[in-house]
C-alpha positions as CSV (number, residue, x, y, z in Angstrom):
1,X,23.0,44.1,-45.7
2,X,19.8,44.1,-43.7
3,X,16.4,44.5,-45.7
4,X,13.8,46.1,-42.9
5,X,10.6,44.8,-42.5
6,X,7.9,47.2,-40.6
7,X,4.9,44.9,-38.5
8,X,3.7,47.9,-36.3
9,X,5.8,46.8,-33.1
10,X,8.6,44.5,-33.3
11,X,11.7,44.6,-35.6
12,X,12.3,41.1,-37.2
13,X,14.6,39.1,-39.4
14,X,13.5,36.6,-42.3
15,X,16.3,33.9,-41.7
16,X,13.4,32.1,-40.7
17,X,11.4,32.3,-43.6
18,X,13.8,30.8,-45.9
19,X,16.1,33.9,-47.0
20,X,19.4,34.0,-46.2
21,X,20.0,37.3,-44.7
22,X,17.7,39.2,-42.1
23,X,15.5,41.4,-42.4
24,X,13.2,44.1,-40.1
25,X,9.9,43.7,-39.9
26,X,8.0,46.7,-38.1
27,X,5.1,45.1,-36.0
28,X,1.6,47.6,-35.1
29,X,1.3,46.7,-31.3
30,X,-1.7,48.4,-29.2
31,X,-1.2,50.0,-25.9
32,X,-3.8,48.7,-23.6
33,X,-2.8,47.7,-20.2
34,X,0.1,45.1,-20.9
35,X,-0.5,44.9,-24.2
36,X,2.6,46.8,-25.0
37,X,5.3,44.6,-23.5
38,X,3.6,41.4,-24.1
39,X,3.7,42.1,-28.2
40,X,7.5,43.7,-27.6
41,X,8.1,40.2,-25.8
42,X,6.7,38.0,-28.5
43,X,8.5,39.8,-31.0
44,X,11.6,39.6,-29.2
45,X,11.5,35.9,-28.7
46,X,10.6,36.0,-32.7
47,X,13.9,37.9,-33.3
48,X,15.8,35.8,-31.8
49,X,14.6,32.6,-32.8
50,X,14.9,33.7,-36.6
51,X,18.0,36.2,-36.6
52,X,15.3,39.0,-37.7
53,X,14.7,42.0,-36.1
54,X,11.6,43.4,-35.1
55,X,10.8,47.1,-34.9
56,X,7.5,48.3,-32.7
57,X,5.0,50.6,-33.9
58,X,3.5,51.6,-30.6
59,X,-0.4,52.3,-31.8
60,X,-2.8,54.4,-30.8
61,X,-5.2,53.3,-27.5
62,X,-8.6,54.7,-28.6
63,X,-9.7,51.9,-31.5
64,X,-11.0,55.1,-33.5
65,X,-7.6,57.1,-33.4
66,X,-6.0,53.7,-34.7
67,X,-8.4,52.8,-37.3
68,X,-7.5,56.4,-38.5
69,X,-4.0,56.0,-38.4
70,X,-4.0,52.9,-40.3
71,X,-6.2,53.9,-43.1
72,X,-4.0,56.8,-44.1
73,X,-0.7,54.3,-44.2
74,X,-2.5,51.8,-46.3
75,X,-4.3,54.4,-48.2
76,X,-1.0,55.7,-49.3
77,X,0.3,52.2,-49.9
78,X,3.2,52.6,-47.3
79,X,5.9,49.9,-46.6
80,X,6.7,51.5,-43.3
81,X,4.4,48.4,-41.0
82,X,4.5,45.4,-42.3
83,X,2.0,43.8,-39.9
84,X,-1.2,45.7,-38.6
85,X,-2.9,44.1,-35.6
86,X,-6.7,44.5,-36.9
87,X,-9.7,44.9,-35.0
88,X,-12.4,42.0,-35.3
89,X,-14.8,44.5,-37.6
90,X,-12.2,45.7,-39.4
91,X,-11.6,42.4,-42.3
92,X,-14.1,43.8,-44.5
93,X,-13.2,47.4,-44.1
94,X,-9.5,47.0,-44.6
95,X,-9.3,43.4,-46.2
96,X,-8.2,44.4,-49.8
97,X,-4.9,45.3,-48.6
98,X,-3.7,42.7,-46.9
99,X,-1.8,39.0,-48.3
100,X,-4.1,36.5,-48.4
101,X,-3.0,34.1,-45.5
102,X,-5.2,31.1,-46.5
103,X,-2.3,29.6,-48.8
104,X,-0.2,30.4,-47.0
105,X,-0.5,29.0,-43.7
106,X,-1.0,25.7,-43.5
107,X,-5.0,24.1,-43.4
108,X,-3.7,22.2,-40.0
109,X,-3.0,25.5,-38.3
110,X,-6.1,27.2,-39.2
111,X,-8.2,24.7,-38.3
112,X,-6.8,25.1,-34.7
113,X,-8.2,28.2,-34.4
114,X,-12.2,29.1,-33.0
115,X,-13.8,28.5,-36.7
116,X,-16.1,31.6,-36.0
117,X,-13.4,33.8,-35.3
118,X,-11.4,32.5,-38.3
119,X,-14.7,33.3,-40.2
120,X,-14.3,36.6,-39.2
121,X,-11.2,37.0,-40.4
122,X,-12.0,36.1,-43.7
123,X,-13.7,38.2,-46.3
124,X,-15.2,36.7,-50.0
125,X,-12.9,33.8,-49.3
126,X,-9.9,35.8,-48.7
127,X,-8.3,35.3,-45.5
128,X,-7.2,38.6,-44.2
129,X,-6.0,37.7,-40.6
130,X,-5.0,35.2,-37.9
131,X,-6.6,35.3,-35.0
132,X,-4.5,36.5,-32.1
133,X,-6.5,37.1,-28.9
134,X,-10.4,36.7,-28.5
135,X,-12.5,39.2,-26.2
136,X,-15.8,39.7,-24.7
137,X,-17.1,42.4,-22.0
138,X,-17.6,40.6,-18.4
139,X,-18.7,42.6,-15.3
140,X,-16.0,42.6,-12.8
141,X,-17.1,43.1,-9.1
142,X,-15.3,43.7,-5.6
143,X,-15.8,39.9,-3.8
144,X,-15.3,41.5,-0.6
145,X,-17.7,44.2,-0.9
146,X,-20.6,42.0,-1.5
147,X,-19.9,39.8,0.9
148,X,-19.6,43.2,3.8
149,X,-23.2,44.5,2.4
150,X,-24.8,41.0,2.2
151,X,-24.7,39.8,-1.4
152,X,-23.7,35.9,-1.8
153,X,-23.5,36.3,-5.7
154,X,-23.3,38.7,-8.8
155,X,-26.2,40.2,-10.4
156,X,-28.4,38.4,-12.4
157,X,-30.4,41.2,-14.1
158,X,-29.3,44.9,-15.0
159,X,-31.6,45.8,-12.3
160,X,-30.2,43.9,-9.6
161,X,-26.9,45.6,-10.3
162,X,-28.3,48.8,-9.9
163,X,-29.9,47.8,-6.5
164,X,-26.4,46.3,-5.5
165,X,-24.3,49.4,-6.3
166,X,-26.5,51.7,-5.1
167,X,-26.2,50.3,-1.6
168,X,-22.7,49.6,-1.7
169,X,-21.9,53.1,-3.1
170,X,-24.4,54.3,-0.3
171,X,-22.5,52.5,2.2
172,X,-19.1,53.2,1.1
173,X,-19.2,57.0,0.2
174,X,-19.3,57.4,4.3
175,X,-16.0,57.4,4.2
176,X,-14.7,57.4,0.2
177,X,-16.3,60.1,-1.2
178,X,-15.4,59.4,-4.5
179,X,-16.4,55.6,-4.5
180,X,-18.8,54.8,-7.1
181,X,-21.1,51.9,-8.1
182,X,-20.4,51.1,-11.4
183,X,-17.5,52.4,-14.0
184,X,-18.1,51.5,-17.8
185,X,-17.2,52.7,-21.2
186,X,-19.4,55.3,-21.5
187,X,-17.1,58.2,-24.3
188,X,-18.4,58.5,-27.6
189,X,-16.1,55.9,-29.5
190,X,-16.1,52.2,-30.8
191,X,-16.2,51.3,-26.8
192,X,-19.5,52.9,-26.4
193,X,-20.9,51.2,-29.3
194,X,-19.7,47.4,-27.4
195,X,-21.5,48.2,-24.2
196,X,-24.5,49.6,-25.9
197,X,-24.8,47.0,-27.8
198,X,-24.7,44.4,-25.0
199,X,-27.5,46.3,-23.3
200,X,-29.8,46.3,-26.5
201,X,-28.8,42.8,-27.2
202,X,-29.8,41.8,-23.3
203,X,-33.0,43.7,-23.2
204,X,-34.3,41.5,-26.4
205,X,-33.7,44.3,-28.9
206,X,-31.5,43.0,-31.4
207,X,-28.1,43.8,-32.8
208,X,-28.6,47.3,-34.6
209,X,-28.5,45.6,-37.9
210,X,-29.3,41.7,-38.2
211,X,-27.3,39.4,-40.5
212,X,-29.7,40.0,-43.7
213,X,-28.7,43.9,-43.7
214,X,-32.3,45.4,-42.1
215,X,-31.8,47.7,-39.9
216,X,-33.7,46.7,-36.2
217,X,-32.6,48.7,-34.2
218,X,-35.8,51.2,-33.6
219,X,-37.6,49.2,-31.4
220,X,-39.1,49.9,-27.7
221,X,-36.5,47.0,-26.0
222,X,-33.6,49.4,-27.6
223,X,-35.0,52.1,-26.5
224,X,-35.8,50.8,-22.9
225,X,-32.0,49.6,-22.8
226,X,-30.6,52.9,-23.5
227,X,-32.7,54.5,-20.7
228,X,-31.7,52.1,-18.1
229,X,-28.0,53.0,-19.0
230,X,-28.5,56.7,-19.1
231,X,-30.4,56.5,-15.7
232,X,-27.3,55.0,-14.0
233,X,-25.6,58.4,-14.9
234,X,-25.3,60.4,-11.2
235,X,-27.0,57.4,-10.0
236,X,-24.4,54.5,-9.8
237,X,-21.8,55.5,-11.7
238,X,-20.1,58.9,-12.0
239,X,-21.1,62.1,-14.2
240,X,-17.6,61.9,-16.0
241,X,-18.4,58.0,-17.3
242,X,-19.9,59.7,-20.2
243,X,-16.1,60.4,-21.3
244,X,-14.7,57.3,-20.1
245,X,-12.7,54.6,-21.9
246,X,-11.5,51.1,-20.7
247,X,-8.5,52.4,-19.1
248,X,-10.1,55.6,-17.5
249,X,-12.9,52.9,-15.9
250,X,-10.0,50.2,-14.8
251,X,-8.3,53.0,-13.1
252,X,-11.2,53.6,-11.1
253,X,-11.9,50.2,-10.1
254,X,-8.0,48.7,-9.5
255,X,-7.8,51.7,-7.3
256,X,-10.5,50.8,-4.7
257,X,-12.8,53.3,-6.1
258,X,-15.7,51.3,-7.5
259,X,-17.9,48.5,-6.9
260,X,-18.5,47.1,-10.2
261,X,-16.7,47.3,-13.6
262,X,-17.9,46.5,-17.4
263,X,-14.3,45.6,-18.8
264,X,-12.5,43.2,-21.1
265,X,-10.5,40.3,-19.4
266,X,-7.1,41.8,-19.9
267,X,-8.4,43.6,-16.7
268,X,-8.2,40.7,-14.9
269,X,-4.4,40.5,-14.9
270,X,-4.0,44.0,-13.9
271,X,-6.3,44.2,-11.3
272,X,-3.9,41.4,-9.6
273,X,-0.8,43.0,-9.8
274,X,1.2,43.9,-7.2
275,X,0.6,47.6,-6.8
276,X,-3.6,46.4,-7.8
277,X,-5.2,48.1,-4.5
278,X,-8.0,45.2,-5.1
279,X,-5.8,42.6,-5.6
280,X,-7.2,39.1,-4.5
281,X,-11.2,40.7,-4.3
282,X,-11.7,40.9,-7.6
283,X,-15.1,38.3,-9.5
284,X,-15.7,38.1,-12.6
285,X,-19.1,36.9,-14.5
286,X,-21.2,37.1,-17.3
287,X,-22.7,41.2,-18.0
288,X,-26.5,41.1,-16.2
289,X,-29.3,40.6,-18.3
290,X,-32.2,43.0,-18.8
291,X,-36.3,42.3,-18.0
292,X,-37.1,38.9,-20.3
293,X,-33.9,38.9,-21.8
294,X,-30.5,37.0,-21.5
295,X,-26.8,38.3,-20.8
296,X,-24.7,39.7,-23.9
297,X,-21.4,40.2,-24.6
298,X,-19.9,42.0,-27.4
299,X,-17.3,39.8,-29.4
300,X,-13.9,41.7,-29.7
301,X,-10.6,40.3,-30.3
302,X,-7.7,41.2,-32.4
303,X,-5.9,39.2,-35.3
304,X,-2.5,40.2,-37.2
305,X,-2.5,40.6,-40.9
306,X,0.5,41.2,-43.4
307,X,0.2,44.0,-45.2
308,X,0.2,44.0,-49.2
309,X,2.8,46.9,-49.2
310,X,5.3,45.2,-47.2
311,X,8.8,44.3,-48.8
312,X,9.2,41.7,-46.8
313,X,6.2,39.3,-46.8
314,X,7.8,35.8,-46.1
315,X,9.5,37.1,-43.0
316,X,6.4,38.9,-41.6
317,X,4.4,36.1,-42.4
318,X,6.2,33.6,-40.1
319,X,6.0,36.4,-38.0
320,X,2.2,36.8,-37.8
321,X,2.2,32.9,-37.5
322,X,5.0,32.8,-34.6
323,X,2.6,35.0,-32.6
324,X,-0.1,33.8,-33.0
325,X,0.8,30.4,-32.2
326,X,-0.4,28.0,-29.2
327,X,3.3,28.4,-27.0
328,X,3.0,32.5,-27.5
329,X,-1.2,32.2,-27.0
330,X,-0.8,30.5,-24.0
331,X,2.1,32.9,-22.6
332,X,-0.4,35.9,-23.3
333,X,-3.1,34.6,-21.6
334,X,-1.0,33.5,-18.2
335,X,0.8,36.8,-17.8
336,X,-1.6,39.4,-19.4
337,X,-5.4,37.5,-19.5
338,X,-5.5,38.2,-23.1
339,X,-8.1,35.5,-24.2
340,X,-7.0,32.3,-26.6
341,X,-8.4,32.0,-29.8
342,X,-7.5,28.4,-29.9
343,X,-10.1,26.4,-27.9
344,X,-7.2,23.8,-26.8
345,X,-6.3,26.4,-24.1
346,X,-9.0,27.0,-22.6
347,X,-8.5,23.4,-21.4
348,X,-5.0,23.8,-20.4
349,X,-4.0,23.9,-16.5
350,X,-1.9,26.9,-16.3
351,X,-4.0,28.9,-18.1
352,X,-6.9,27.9,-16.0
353,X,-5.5,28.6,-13.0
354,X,-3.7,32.3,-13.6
355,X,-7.6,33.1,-15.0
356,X,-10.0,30.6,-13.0
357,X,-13.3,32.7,-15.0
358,X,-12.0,31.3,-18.2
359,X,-13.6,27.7,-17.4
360,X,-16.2,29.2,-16.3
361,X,-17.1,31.5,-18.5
362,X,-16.6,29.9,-21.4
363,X,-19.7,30.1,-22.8
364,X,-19.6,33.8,-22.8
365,X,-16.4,33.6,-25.1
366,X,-18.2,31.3,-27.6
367,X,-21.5,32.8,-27.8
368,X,-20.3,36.4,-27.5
369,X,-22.6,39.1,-30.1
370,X,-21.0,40.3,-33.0
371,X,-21.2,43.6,-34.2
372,X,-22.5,43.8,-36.9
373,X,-19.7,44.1,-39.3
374,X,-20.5,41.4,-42.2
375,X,-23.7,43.0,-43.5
376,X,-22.3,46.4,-43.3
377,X,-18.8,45.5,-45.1
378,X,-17.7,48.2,-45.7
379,X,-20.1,51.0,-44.3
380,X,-19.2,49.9,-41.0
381,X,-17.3,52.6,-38.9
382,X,-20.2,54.7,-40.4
383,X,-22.8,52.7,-38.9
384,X,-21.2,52.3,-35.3
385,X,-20.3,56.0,-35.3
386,X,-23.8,56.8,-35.7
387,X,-24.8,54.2,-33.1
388,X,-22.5,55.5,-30.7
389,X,-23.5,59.0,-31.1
390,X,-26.9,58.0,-30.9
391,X,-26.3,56.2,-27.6
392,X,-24.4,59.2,-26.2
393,X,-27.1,61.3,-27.1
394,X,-29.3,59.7,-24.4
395,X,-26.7,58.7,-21.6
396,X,-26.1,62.8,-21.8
397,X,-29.9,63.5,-21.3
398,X,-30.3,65.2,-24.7
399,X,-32.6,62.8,-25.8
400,X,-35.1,60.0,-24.7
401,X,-34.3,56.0,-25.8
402,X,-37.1,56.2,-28.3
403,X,-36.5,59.5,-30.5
404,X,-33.0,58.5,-30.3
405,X,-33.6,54.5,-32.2
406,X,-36.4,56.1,-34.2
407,X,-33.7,59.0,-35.7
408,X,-31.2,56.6,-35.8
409,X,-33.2,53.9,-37.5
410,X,-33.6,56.6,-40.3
411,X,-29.8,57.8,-40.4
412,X,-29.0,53.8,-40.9
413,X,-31.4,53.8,-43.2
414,X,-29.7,56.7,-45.7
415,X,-26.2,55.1,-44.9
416,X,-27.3,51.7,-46.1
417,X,-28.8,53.4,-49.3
418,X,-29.4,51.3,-52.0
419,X,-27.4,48.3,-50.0
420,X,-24.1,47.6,-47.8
């Protein structure tokens, strides 16, 4: 008889693990551009290395919808996924029910992991999660348009970019009309609240709420950032940005469509595919910087945790620790640019040379901005839904940078209450 196991994605056995007969272990696997078939493929190779099976739960793409989702299963204590792929803000929120991987998984494989993300993942001691793949936003940019309208490099500054698509989008619109200068994430959702925060955090203006719990963010370099962003609105990048989300932007640009893109670096393996319209003219660097300030990029990333509920814990265990592994790491990050969370690879050949920009970008993985997650515990989602709605507020022209931070400052203010 087979005892079923439910990760979110994959259907898995525990021969593996040390029980005799196999198991199912349902596997959460997001749905983001390859995400999909590179979790079914992990899982598959899982299965039949251990006998297991492994069931997919195919999650939803918008981080919100699928924070949602998950909080109702583990509210009601449901055995139906065994393993939840977690968003890097969401240890604190979720962390009480999930196994505690720390004795579990052996000191000599957590300490191969990026000790700040592994940090992350761990909440009043407990370790919630294993990191699986790292993020951080990068501007993306058309290498052959530059080159046709005069541009040797990327922009430096947020205003430089402006300059740069503005022309390009000038130039190109004689005979695209629906080209555009620069696609983003601009729909009121945890995406909006990355990008605004890399403005803010480039501009000098802080990080919304710092790492002692004060609320910054009213302050005249927020402010200023948010106005830059919303003047690019019928400027340099399209009215409808304001509802877009990382695939609705990607779409744009792998189609020919734009000149510049704020994306994560699973874009980059997209974007040269075979049926990529931009394939081979795609750069990527570091997001521009604003007046006096320095480029930022938002940390993401996602990490697997077993779930408390599940009835088979050994099996979706080895599971968690199969994927997350340096072979299946390494695999990801060739075929689908999904970055390593294990600084080893960022050395390795192969991986260099399917994504050249992860040499030289290192340094925006490493020193990428968290959101601030760990002094909000578990009043997070409130605090970045109020950010986000604060931000859409002014790329929508309702509101000016400075009444928006100022009301917003005061809206953190009553979440915090008497503390976080």
């Amino acid at each position: 008889m087979k005892k079923v196991v439910t990760i979110l994605g994959l259907t898995t056995a525990l021969a593996a693990a040390g029980q005799g007969s196999a198991v199912t272990v349902t596997l959460a696997c997001g749905t983001v551009g390859q995400e999909l078939q590179l979790c079914k493929d992990g899982a598959a190779r899982w299965a039949k290395k251990t006998g297991n099976e492994v069931k997919i739960f195919e999650s939803p793409n918008l981080t919100n919808d699928r924070l949602g989702l998950y909080q109702q299963q583990l509210a009601a204590r449901s055995s139906d996924i065994d393993v939840y792929q977690l968003d890097i803000v969401w240890p604190g929120l979720l962390g009480q029910h999930f196994v505690d991987l720390k004795g579990k998984v052996p000191a000599s494989e957590q300490n191969g992991f990026f000790k700040g993300i592994l940090d992350a993942n761990t909440v009043n001691g407990k370790l919630v999660s294993l990191p699986w793949f790292t993020d951080a936003g990068l501007l993306f940019y058309r290498t052959d348009l530059l080159k046709k309208y005069g541009y040797s490099a990327p922009p430096k500054t947020w205003a430089e970019l402006a300059t740069m698509a503005k022309k390009i989008q000038t130039g190109e619109q004689k005979t695209n009309k629906t080209f555009t200068g620069y696609v983003w994430q601009g729909k009121n959702y945890e995406g909006l609240t990355c990008d605004a925060l890399e403005w803010v955090s480039s501009f000098g203006g802080g990080t919304i709420v710092d790492n002692t719990g004060k609320v910054t963010i009213n302050n005249p370099k927020a402010a200023a950032a948010l106005d830059a962003a919303a003047s690019w609105v019928r400027n340099i990048s399209p009215q409808g940005v304001t509802t877009y989300d990382e695939e609705a932007a990607r779409g744009i640009f792998q189609s020919g469509n734009a000149a510049f893109m704020r994306n994560w670096p699973y874009a980059w393996a997209n974007g040269q595919s075979d049926d990529s319209k931009v394939k081979g003219k795609i750069g990527a660097a570091p997001l521009p910087a604003g007046p006096g300030g320095k480029p930022a990029a938002t940390l993401g990333g996602w990490n697997l945790g077993v779930s408390m509920y599940s009835k088979n814990q050994a099996a979706a265990i080895d599971l968690v620790r199969y994927l997350t592994s340096p072979a299946e790491q390494k695999l990801r990050a060739i075929e689908g640019s999904y970055n390593p969370t294990l600084p080893a690879l960022y050395k390795d050949a192969a991986v260099l040379k399917a994504n050249p920009f992860f040499g030289s970008l290192y340094g925006v993985f490493t020193s990428a901005v968290a959101r601030p997650s760990g002094p909000t515990k578990e009043k997070y989602n409130q605090v970045s839904q109020a950010f986000s709605g604060a931000v859409s507020e002014v790329l929508t022209g309702k509101v000016k940078g400075q009444a928006a931070v100022a009301k917003l400052s005061t809206d953190l203010a009553r979440i915090k209450g008497r503390g976080w």
